[in-house]
N, C-alpha and C positions, 0 to 999 in steps of 0.2 A: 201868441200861440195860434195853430192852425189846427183846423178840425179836418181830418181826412176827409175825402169826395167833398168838402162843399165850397159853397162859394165867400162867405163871410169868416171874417176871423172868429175868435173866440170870446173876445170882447165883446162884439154886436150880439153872439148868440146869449150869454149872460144878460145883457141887457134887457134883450126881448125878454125870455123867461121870468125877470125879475119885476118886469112888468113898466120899466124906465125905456121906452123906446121912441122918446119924443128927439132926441139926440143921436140916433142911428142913422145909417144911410141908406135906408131901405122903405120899401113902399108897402104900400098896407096889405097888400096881397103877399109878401114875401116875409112880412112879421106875422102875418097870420100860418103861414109852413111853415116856419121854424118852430111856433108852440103847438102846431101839431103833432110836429115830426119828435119835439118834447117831449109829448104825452105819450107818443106810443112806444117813445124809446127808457120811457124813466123807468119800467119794471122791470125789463132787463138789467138793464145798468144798475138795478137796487140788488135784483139776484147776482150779479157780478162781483160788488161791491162786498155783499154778506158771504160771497165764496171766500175772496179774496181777507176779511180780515177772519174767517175761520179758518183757513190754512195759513197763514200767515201772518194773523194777528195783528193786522195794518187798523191803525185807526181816521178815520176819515169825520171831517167838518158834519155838523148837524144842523140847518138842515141840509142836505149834499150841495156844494155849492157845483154847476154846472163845469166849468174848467178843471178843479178838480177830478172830477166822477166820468169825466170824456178822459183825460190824462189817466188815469188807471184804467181805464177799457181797452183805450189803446197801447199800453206797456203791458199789459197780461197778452196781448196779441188776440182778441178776442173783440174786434171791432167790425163790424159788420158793413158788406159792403155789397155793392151791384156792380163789381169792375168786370166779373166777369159775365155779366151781359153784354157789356159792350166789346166784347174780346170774343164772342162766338161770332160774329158777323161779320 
């Protein structure tokens, strides 16, 4: 699976998160953005999630496993993006 706008599959971003990123293809500066861009994106994603199983009554893994909780952000249509920055210039 792919994660819109970035550059690594969904597998390497899992990995990093979970804190196994000795097997990844990526460099220290590039696992350290991913669990940034984690941390400022998991509260959204948590209110996304608590939308999504109160109207819909979807029940999702505990603790959220990262491919799941990216996979429901982007099927509610509701994934967040900078495309149109680069589209005004």
């Amino acid at each position: 699976m792919i994660i819109p706008f970035k550059r690594h599959c969904a597998d390497t971003y899992e990995k990093v998160i979970a804190g196994d990123a000795l097997d990844v293809c990526c460099d220290d500066n590039m696992i350290r953005r991913i669990k940034a861009w984690w941390a400022a994106c998991y509260l959204y994603f948590e209110s996304v999630l608590a939308s999504l199983r109160g109207k819909y009554g979807t029940v999702f893994s505990t603790p959220l496993a990262p491919k799941e909780t990216i996979r429901a952000v982007v099927n509610a249509n509701l994934w967040i993006h900078t495309r149109s920055a680069v589209l005004s210039g």
